[in-house]
KEFI-615735 format. One line per field, with one value per atom (N, C-alpha, C, O, CB): z, x, y; atom name; residue in three letters; residue number from 1. Coordinates in Angstrom, 3 decimals. Each point is the difference from the previous one (the first is absolute). Glycine has a CB too. Layout:
N
up [Z:...]
east [X:...]
north [Y:...]
seza [CA:...]
titi [Ala:...]
dovex [NUM:...]
% end
This chain:
116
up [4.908:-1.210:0.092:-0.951:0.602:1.543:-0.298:0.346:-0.582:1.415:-0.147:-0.228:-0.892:-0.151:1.693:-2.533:-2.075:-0.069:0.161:-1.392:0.969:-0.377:0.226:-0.820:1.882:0.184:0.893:-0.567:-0.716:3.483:-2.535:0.033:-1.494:-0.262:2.758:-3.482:-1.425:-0.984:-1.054:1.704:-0.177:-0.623:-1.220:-1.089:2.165:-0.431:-1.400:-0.035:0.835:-0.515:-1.138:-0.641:0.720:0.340:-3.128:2.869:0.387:-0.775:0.407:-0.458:-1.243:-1.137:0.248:-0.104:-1.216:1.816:-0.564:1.637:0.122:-2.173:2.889:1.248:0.018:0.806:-0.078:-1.863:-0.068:-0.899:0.115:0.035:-1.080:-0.770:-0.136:-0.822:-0.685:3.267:0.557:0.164:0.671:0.660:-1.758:-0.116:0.832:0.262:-2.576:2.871:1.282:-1.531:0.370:2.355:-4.050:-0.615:0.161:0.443:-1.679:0.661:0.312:0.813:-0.365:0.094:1.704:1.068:-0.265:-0.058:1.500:-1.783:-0.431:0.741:0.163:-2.896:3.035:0.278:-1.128:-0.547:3.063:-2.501:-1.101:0.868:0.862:-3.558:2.029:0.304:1.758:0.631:-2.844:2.679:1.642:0.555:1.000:-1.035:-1.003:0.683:-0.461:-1.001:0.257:1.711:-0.510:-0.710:0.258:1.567:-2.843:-1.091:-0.727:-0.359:-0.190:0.455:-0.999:-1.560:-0.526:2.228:-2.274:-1.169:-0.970:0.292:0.685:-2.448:-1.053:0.401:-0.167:-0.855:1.814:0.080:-0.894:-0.662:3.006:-2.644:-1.399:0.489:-0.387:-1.382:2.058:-0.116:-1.007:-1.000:2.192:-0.725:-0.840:-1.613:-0.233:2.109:-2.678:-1.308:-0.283:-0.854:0.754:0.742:-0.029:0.066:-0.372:-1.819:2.595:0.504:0.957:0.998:-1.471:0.333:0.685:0.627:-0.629:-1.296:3.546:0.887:0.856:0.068:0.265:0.397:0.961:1.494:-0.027:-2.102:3.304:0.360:1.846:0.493:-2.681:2.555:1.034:1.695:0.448:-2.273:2.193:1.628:1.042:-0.039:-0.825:1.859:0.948:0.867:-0.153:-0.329:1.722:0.227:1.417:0.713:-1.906:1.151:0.810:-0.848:0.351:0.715:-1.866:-1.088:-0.339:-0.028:-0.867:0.725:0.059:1.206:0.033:-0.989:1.793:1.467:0.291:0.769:0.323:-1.477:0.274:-1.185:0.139:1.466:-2.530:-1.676:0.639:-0.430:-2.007:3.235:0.592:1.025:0.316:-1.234:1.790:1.019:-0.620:0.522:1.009:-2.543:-0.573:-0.617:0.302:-0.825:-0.480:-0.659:0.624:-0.497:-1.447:2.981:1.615:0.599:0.087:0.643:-0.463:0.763:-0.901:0.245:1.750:-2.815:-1.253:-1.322:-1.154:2.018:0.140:-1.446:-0.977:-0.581:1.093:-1.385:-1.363:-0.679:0.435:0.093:-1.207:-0.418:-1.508:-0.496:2.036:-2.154:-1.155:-0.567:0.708:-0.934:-1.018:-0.542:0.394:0.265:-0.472:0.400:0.192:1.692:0.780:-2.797:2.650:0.855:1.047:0.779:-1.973:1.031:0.708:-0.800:-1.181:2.083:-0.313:-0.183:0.710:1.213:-2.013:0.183:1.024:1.382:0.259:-2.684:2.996:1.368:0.047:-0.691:2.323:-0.720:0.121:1.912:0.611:-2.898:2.688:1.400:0.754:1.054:-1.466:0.224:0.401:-0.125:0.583:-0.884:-0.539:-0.020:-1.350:-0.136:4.034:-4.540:-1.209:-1.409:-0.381:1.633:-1.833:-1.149:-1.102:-0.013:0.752:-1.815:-0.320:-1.805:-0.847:3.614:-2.967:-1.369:-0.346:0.779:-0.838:-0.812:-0.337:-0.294:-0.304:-0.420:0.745:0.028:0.571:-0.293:-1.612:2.574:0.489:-1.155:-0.441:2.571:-2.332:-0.791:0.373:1.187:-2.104:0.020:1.094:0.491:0.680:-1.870:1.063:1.171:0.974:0.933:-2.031:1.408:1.057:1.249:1.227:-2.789:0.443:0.714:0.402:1.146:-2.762:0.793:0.500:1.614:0.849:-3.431:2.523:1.123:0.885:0.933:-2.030:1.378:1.216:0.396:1.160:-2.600:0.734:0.411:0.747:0.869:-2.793:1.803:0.352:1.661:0.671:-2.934:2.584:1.547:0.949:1.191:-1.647:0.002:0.809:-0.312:0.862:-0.910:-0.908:-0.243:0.985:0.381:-2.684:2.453:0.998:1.459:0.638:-2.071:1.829:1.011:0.103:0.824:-1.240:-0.256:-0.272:0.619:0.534:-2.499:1.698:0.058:-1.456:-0.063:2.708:-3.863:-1.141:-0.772:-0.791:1.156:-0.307:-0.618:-1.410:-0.552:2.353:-2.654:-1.596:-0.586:-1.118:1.522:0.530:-0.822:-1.245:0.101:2.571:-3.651:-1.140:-0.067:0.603:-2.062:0.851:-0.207:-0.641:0.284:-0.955:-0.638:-0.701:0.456:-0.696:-0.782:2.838:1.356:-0.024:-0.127:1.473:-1.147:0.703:-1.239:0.238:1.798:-3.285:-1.280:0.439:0.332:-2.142:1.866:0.031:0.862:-0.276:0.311:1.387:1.363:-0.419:0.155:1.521:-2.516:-0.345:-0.465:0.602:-0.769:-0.975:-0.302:0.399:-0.549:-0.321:1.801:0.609:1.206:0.374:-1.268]
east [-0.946:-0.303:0.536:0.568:-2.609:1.836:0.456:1.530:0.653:-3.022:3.225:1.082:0.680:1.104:-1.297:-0.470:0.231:-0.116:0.977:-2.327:0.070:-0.303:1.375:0.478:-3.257:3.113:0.922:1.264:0.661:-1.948:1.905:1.004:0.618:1.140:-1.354:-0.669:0.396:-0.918:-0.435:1.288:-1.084:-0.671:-1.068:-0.146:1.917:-2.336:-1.280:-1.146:-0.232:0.658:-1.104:-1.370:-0.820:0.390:0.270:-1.708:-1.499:0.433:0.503:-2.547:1.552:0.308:0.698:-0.339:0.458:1.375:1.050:-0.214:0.071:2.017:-2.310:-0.713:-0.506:0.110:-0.322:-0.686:-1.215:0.548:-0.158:-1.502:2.383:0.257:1.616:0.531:-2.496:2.272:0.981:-0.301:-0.951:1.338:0.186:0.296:1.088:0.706:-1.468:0.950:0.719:1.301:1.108:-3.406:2.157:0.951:0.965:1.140:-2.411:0.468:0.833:1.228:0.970:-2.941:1.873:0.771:0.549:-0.536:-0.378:2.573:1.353:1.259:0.057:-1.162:1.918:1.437:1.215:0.482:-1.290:0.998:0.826:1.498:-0.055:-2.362:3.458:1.060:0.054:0.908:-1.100:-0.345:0.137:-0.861:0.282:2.528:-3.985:-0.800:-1.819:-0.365:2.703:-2.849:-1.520:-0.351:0.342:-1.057:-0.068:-0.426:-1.394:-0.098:2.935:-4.079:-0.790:0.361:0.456:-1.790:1.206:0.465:-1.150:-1.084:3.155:-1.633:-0.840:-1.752:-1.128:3.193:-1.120:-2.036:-0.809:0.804:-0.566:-1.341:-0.091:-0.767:-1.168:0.933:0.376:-0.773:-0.516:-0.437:1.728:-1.197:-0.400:-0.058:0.583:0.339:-1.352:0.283:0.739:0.885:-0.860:-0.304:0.198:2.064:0.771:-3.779:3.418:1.333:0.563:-0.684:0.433:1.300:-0.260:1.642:1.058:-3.096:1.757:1.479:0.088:-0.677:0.339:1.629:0.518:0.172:0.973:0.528:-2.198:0.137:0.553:-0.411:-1.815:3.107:1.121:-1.144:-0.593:3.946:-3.137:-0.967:1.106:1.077:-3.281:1.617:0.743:-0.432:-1.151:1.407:0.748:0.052:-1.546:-0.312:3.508:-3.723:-1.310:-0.934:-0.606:1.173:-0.665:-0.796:-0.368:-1.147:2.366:-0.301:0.304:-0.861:-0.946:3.479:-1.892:0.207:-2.110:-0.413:4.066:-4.489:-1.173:-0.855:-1.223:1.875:-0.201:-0.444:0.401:-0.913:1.582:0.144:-0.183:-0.498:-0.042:1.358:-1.829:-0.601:-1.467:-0.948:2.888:-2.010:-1.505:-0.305:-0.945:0.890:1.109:-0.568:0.173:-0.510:0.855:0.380:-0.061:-1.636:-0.809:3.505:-2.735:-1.130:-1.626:-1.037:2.670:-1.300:-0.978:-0.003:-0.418:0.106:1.195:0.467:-0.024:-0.970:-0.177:1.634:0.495:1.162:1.148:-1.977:0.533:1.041:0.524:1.126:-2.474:-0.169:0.230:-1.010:-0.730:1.677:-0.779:-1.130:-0.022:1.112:-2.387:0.238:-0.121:0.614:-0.557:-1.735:3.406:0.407:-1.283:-0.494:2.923:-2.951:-1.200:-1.464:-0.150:1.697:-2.428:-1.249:-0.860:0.192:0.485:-1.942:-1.551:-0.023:0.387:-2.002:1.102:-0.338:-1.260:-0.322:2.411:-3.182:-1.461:0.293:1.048:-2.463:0.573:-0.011:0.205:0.570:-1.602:0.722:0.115:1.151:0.422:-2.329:2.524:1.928:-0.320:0.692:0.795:-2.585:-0.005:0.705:-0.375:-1.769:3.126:0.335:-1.102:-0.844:3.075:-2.186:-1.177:0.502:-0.786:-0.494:2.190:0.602:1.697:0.903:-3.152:2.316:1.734:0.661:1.183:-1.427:-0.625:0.973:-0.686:-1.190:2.559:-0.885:-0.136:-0.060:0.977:0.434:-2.643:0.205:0.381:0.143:-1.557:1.570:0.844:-1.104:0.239:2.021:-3.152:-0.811:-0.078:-0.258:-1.002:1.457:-0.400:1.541:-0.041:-2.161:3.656:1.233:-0.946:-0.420:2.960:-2.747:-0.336:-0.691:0.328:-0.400:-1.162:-1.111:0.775:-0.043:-2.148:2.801:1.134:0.838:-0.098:0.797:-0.146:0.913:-0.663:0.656:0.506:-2.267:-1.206:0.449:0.880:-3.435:1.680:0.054:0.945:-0.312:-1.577:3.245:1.261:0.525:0.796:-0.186:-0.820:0.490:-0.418:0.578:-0.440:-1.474:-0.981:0.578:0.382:-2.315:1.876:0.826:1.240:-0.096:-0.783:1.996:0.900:-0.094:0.891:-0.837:-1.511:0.366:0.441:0.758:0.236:-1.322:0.196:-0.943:0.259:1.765:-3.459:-0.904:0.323:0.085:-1.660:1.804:-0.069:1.416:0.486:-1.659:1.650:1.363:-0.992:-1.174:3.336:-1.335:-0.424:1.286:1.070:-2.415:0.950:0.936:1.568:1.129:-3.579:1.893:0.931:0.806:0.909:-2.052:0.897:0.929:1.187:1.089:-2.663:1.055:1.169:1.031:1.188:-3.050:1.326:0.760:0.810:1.159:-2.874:1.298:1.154:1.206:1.196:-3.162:1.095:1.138:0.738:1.181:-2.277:0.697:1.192:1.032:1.059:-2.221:1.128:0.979:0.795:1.093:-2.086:0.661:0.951:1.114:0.799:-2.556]
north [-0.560:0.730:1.427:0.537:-1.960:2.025:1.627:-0.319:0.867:0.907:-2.632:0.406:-0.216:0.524:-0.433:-1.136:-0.344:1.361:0.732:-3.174:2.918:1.772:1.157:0.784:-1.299:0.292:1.418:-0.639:0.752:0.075:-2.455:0.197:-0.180:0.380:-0.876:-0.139:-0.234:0.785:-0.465:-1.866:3.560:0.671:-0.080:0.556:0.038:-1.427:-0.775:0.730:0.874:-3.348:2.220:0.683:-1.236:-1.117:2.528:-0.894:-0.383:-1.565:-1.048:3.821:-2.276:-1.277:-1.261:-1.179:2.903:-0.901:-0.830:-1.126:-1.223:3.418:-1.298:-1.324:-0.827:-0.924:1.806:-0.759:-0.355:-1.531:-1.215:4.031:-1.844:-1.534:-1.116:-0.747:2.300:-0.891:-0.439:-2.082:-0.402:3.551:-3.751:-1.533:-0.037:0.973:-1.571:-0.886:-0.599:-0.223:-0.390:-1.220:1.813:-0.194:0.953:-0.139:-1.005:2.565:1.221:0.140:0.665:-0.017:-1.482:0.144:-0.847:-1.107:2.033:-0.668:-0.745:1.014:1.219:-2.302:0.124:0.464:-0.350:-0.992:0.654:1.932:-0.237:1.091:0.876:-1.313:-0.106:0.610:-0.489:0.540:1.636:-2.749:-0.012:1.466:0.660:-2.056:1.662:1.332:-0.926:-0.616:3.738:-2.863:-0.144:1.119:1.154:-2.437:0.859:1.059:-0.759:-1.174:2.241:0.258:-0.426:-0.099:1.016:-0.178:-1.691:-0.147:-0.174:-0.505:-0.356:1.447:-0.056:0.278:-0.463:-1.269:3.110:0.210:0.860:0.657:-0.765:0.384:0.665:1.442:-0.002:-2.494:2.969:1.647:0.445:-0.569:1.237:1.073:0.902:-0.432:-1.059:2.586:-1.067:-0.023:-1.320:0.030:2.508:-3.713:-1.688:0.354:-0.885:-0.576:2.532:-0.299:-1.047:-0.230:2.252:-2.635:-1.453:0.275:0.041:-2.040:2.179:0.758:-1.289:-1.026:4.135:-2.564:-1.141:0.853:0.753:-2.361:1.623:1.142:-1.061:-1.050:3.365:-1.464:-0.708:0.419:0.982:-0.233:-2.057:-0.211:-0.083:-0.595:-1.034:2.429:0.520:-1.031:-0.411:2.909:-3.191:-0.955:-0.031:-0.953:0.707:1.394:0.369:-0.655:-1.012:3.319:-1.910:-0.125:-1.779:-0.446:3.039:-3.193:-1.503:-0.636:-0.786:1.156:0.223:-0.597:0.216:-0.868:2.034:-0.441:0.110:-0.469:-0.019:1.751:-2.037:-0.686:-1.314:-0.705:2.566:-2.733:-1.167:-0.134:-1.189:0.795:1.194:0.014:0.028:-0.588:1.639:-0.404:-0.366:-1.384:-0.729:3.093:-2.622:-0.919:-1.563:-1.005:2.751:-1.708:-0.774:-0.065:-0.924:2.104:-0.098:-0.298:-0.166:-0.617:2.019:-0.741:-0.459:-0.811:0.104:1.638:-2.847:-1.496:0.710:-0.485:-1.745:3.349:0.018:-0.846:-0.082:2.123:-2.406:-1.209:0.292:-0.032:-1.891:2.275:0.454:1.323:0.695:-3.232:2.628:1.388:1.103:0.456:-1.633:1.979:1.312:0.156:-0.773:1.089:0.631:-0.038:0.397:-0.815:1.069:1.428:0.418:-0.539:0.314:1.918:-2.916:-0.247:0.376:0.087:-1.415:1.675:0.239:-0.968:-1.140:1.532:0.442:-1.160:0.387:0.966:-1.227:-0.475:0.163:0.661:-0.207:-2.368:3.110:-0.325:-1.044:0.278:0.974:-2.585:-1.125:-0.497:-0.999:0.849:0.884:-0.153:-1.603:-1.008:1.869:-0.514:-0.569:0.833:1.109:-2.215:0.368:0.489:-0.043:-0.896:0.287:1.771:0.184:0.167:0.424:0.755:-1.448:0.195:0.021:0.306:1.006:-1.573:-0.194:0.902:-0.153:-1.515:3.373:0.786:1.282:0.113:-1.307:2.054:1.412:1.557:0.604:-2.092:1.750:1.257:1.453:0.291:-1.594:2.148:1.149:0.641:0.998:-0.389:-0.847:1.074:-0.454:0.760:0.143:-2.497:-0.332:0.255:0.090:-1.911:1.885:0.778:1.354:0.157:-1.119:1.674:1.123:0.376:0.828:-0.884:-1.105:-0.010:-0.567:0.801:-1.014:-0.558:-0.973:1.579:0.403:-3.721:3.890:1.361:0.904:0.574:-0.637:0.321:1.154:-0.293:0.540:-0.693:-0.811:0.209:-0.387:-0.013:-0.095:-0.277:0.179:1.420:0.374:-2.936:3.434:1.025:1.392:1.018:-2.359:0.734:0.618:0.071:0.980:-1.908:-0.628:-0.553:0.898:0.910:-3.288:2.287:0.995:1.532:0.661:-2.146:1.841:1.713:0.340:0.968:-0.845:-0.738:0.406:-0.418:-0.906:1.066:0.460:-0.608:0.180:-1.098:1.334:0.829:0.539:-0.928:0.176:2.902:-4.001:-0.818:-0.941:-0.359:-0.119:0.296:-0.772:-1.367:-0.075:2.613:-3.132:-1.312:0.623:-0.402:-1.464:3.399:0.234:0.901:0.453:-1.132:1.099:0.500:-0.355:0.561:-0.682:-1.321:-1.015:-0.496:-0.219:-0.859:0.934:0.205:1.136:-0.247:-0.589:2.029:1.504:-0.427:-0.088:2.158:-2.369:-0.390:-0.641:0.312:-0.409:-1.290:-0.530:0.530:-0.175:-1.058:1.985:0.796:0.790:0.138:-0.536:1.016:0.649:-0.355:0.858:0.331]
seza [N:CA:C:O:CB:N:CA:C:O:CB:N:CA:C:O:CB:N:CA:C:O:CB:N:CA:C:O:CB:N:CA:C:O:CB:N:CA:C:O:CB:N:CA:C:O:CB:N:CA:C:O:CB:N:CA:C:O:CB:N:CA:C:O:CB:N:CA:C:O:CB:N:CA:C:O:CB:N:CA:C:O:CB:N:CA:C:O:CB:N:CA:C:O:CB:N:CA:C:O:CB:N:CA:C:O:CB:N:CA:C:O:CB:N:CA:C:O:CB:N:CA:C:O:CB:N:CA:C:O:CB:N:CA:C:O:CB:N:CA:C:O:CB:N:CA:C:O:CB:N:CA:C:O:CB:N:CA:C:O:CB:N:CA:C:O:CB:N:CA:C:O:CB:N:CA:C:O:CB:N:CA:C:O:CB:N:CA:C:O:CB:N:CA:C:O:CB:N:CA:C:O:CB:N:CA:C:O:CB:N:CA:C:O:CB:N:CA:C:O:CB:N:CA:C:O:CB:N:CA:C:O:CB:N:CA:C:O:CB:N:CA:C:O:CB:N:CA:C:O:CB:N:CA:C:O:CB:N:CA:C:O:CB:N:CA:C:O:CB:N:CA:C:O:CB:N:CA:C:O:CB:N:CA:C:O:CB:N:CA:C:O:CB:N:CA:C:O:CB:N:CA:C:O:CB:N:CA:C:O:CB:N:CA:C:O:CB:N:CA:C:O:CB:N:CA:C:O:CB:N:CA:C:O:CB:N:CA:C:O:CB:N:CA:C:O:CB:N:CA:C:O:CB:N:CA:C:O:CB:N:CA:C:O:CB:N:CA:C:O:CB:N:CA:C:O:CB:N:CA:C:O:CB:N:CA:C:O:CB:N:CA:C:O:CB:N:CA:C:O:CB:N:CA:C:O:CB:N:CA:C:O:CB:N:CA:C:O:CB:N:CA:C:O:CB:N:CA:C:O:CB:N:CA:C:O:CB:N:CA:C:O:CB:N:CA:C:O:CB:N:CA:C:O:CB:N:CA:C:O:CB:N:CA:C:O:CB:N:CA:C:O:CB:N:CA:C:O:CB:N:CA:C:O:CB:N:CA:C:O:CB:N:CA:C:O:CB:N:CA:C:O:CB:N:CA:C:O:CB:N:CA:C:O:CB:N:CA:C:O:CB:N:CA:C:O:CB:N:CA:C:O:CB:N:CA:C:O:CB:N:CA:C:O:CB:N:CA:C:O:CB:N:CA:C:O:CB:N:CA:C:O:CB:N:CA:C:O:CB:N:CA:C:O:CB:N:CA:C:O:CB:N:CA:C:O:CB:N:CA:C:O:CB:N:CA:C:O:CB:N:CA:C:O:CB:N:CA:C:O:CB:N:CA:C:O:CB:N:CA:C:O:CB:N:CA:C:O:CB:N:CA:C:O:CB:N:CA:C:O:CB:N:CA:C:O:CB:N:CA:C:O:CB:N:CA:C:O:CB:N:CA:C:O:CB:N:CA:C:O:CB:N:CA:C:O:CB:N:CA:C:O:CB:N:CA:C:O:CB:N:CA:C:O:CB]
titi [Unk:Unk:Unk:Unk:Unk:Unk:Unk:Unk:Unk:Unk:Unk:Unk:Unk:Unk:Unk:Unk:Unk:Unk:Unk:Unk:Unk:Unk:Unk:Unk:Unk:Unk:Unk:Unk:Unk:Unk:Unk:Unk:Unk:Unk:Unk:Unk:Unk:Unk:Unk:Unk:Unk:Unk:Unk:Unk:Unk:Unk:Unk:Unk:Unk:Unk:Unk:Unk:Unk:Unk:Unk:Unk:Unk:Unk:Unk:Unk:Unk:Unk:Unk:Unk:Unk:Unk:Unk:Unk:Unk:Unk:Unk:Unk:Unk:Unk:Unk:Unk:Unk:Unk:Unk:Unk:Unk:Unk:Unk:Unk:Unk:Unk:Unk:Unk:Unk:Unk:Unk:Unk:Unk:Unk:Unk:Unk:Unk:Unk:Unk:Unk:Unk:Unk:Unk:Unk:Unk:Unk:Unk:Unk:Unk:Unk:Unk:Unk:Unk:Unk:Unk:Unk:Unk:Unk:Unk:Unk:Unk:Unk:Unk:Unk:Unk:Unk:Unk:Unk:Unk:Unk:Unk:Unk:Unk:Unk:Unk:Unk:Unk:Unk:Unk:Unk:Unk:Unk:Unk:Unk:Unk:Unk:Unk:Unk:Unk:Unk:Unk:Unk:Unk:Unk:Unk:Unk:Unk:Unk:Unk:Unk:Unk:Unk:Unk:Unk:Unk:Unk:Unk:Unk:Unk:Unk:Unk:Unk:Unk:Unk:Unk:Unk:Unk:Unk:Unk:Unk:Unk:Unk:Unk:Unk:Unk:Unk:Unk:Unk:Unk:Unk:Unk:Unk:Unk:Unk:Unk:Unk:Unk:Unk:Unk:Unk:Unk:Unk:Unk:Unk:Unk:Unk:Unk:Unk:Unk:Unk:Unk:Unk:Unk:Unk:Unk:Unk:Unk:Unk:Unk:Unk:Unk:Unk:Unk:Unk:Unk:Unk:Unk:Unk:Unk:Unk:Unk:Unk:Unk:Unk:Unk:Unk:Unk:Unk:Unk:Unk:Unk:Unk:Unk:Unk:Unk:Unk:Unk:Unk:Unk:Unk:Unk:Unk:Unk:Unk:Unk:Unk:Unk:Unk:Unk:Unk:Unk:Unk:Unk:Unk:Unk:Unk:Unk:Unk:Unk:Unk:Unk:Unk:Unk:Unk:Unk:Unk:Unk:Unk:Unk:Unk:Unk:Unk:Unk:Unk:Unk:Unk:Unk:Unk:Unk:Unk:Unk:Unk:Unk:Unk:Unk:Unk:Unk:Unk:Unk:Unk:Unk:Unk:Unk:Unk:Unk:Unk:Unk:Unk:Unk:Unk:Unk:Unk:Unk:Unk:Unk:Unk:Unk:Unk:Unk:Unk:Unk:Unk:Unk:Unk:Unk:Unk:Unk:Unk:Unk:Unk:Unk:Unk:Unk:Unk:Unk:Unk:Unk:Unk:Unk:Unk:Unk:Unk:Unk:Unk:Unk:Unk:Unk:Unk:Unk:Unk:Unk:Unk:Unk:Unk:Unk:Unk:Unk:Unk:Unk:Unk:Unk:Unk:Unk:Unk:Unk:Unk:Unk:Unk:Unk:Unk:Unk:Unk:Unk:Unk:Unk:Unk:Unk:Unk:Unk:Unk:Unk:Unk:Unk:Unk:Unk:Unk:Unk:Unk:Unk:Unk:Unk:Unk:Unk:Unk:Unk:Unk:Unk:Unk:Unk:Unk:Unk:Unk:Unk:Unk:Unk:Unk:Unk:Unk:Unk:Unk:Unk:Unk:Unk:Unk:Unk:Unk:Unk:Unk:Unk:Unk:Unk:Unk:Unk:Unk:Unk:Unk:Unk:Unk:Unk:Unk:Unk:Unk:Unk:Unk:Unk:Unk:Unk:Unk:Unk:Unk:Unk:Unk:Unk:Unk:Unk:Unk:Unk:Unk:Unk:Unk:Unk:Unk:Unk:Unk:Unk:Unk:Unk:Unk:Unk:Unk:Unk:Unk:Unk:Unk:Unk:Unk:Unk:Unk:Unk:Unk:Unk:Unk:Unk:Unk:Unk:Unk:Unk:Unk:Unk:Unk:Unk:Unk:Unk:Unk:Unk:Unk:Unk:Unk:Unk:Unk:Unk:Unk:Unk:Unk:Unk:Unk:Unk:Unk:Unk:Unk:Unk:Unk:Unk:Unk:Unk:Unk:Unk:Unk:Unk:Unk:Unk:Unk:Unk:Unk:Unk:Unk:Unk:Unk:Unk:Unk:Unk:Unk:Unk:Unk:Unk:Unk:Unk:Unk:Unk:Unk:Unk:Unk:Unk:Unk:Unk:Unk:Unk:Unk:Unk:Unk:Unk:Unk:Unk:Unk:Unk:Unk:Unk:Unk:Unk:Unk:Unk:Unk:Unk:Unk:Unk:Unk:Unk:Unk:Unk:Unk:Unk:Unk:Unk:Unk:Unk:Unk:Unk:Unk:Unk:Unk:Unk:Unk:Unk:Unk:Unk:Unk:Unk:Unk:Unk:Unk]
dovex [1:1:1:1:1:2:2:2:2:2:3:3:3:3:3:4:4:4:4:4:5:5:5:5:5:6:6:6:6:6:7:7:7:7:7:8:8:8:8:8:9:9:9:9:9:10:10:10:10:10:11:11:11:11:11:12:12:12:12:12:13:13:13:13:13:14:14:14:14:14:15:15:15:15:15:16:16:16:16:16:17:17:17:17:17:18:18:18:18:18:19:19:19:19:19:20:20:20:20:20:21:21:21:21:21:22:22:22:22:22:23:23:23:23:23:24:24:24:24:24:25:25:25:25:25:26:26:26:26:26:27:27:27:27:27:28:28:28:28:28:29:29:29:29:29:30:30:30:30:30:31:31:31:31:31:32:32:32:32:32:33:33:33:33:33:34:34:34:34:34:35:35:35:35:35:36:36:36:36:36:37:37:37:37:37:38:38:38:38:38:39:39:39:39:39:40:40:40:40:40:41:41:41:41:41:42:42:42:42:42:43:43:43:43:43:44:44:44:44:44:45:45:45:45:45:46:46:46:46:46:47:47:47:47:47:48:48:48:48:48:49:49:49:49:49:50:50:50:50:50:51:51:51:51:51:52:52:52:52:52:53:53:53:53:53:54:54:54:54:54:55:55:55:55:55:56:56:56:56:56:57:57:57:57:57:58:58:58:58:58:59:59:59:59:59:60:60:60:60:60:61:61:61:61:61:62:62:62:62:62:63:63:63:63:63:64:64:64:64:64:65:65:65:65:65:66:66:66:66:66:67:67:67:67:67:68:68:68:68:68:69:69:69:69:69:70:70:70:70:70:71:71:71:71:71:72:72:72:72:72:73:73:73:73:73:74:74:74:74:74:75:75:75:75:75:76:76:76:76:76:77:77:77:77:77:78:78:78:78:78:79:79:79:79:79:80:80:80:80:80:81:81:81:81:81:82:82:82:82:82:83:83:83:83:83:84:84:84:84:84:85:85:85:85:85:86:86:86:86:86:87:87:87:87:87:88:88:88:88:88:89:89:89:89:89:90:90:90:90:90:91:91:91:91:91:92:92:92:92:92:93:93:93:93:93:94:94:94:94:94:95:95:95:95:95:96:96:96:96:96:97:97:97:97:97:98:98:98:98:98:99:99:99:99:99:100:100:100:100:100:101:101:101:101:101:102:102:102:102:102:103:103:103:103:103:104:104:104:104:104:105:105:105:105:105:106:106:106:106:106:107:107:107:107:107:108:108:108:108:108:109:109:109:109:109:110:110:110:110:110:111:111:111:111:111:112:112:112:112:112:113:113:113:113:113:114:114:114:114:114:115:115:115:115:115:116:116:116:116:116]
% end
């Protein structure tokens, strides 16, 4: 999830309502496609081959096959719903950021980083 965040510069949201559809190769580049943001703007935004490479390492090890890419988990490593809301991006960021030595980072950090 945070390297969706850092390396394709997404919103809380747009994570959130990231689908195993989204992720298409087009041109010979992986790219999220037709995803809808801000103000229901609907972009195509290009995945860096890191980015890929740990979005299958997830959805590998957590049989995603189809639907919402990130979902709730319970402690018990029970899934707990079909889709992830952004606060709960938010709360998952908190304590690796900590970890980090960067406690005050926000999700919409890693939006900026991207950019530059």
């Amino acid at each position: 999830m945070f390297a969706t965040l850092l390396g394709c510069g997404l919103r809380r949201s747009e994570v959130a309502a990231l689908t195993m559809r989204h992720v298409q190769q087009r041109d010979n580049r992986w790219c999220i496609v037709d995803l809808v943001g801000k103000h229901n703007r609907v972009r195509t935004i290009p995945m860096p081959p890191w980015v890929k490479n740990g979005i299958d390492a997830w959805t590998s090890a957590a049989e995603v096959t189809e639907g919402h890419l990130f979902r709730p988990v319970h402690r018990g490593d029970q899934v707990c719903g079909q889709r992830m809301s952004e606060k709960v991006v938010w709360q998952l960021l908190r304590p690796y950021a900590v970890a980090a030595g960067v406690p005050g980072i926000a999700p919409h950090n890693l939006r900026v980083a991207a950019r530059k």
